[in-house]
N, C-alpha and C positions, 0 to 999 in steps of 0.2 A: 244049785241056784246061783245067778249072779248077783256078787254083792258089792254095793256101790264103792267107792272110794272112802277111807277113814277121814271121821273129820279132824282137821287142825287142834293144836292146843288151846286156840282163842276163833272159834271161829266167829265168822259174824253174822248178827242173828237179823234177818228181815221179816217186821211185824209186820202182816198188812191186815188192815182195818177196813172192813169194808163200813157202807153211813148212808144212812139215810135220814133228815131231819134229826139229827143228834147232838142238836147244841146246847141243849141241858147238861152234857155229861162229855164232852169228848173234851174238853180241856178239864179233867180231870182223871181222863184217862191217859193221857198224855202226856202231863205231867209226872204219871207215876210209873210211866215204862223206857220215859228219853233218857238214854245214859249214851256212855263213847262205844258201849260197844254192842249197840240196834241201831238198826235202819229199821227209820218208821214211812209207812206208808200209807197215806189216805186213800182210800176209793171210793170217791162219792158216785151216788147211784142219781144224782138228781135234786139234790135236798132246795127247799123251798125257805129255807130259813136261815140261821147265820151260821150255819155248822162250816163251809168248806171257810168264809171270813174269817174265824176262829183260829181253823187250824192252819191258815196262810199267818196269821198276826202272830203265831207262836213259832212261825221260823219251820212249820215241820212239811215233807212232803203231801201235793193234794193232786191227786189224778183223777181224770172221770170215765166214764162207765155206763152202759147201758144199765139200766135197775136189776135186780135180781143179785143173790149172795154169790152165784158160780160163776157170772158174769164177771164183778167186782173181783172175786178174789182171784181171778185167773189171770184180769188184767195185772191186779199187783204184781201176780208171779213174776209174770214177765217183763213188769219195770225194776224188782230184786234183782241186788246184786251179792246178796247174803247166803250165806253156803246152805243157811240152815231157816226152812220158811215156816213162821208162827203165824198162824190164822188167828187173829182175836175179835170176837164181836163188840160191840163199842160198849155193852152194859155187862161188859164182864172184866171183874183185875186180877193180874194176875196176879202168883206170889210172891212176895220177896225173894232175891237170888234167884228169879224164874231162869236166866240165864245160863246159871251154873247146873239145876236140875234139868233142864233140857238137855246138855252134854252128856252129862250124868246114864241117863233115860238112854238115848241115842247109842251110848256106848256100848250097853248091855247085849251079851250075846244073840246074835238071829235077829235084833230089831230094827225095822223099816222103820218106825214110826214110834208119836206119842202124844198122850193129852195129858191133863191135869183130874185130880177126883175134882168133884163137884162141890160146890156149898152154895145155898140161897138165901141171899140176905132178905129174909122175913124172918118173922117170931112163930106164925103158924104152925103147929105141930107137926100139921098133916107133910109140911116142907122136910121134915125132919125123916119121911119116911120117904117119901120122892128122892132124898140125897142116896138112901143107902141104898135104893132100889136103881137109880143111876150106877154109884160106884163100885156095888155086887157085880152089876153087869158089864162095864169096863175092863175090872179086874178078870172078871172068869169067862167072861165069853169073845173080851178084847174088841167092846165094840162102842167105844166113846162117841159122842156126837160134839157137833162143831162149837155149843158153847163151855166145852171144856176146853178148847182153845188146843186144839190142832197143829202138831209140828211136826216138821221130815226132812229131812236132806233136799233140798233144790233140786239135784241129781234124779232124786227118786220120785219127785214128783213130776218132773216133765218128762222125765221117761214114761207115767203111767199114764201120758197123755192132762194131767189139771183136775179138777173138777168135772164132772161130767155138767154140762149146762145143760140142768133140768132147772123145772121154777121151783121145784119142791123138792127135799129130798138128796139133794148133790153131799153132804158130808156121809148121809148112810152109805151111799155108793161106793163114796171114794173107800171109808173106811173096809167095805166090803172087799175090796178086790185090794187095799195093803194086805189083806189079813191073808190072802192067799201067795203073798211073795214075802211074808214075813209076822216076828209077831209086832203088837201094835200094846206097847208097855202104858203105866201105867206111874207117872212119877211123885213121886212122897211128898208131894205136898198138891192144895186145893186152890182153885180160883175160887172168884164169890161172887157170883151173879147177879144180875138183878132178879125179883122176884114179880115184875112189872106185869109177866103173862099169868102168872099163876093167880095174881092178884086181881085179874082183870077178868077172868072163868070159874075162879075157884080149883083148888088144887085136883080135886075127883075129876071136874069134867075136861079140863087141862091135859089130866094123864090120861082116861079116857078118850079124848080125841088124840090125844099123839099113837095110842096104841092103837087106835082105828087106821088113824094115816100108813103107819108101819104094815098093816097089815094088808090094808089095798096095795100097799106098793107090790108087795111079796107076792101077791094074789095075780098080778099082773094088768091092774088098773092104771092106767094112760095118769104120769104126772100130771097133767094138761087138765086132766076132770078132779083129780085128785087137790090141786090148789082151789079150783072151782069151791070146793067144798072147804077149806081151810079159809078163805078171804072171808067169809061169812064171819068170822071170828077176829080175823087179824090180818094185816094185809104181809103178803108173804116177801121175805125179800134174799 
């Protein structure tokens, strides 16, 4: 297998965000990821409200984008100029020293790739069983999805071609096909998410629709009908 280039002692890390109406939260998440050594990227998909104002008045970069997450996050790519590309959705933070554990993670033997475990900021119980059923399955089957905040080598992601641009579904993919040119680790510490969707369905029919989506995909049902059925609930981005 070919294995990409080591990364530096300090590399430099490029966040890209993708957003859509997120001015509730993105100067708070932004505040808590700018340091000397990220490149922050904004990709707005459209937003109708004061999100992209915000993040021009805080000095960070704003680029735009047709809607959708593969869309947005591809474009970041390719405005990154950071060796090493962290995907974050705007209602997720990361950990302290996310930084140093990403190098960390990246360095470990045979790995392309890496996310964070999970945590959902709610009280709900049933969240408490949704995390461990997330991070059991990150761990052992190496298959994190994109709000555990997604990283790789620059290298290795435009080699594998980006994001696949589906409307639905683009982080299972990608993670799919790292997992066959490498493993896809798991770093020792958690982001903390919002629990905004779970709150918004209920935990049962939350993880029961995601596990339906997962399984039409597999099944070989057209992303295209597949979001059809997801807007109904939430509008896909």
């Amino acid at each position: 297998m070919r294995h990409s280039p080591k990364i530096s002692p300090s590399p430099k890390i490029s966040i890209i965000i993708p957003v859509l109406n997120e001015a509730n939260v993105i100067q708070q998440i932004l505040d808590q990821i700018r340091t000397s050594a990220v490149e922050i990227i904004v990709v707005d998909g459209g937003s109708h409200d004061r999100t992209v104002e915000i993040v021009k008045s805080l000095g960070d970069r704003v680029i735009h984008s047709r809607p959708g997450r593969a869309y947005q996050m591809n474009a970041g790519a390719r405005a990154a100029s950071g060796e090493i590309l962290l995907f974050l959705h705007a209602d997720t933070r990361l950990p302290k020293e996310f930084a140093g554990l990403i190098c960390q993670t990246l360095a470990q033997p045979k790995t392309i790739a890496g996310a964070f475990a999970l945590r959902i900021d709610g009280q709900n119980p049933g969240l408490r069983l949704v995390e461990w059923g997330v991070n059991m399955r990150s761990r052992y089957f190496q298959m994190p999805y994109g709000d555990q905040a997604l990283f790789l080598k620059a290298e290795t992601f435009h080699r594998l071609g980006g994001f696949p641009e589906l409307p639905i579904m683009e982080d299972f993919e990608l993670v799919r096909r790292l997992r066959r040119k490498g493993k896809v680790a798991i770093a020792p510490a958690s982001v903390l998410t919002s629990a905004r969707r779970w709150e918004k369905l209920g935990v049962m029919r939350t993880t029961l629709l995601n596990q339906v989506i997962i399984a039409a995909y597999l099944l070989g049902i057209s992303p295209e009908k597949i979001v059809r059925w997801y807007r109904g609930d939430r509008r896909p981005r």
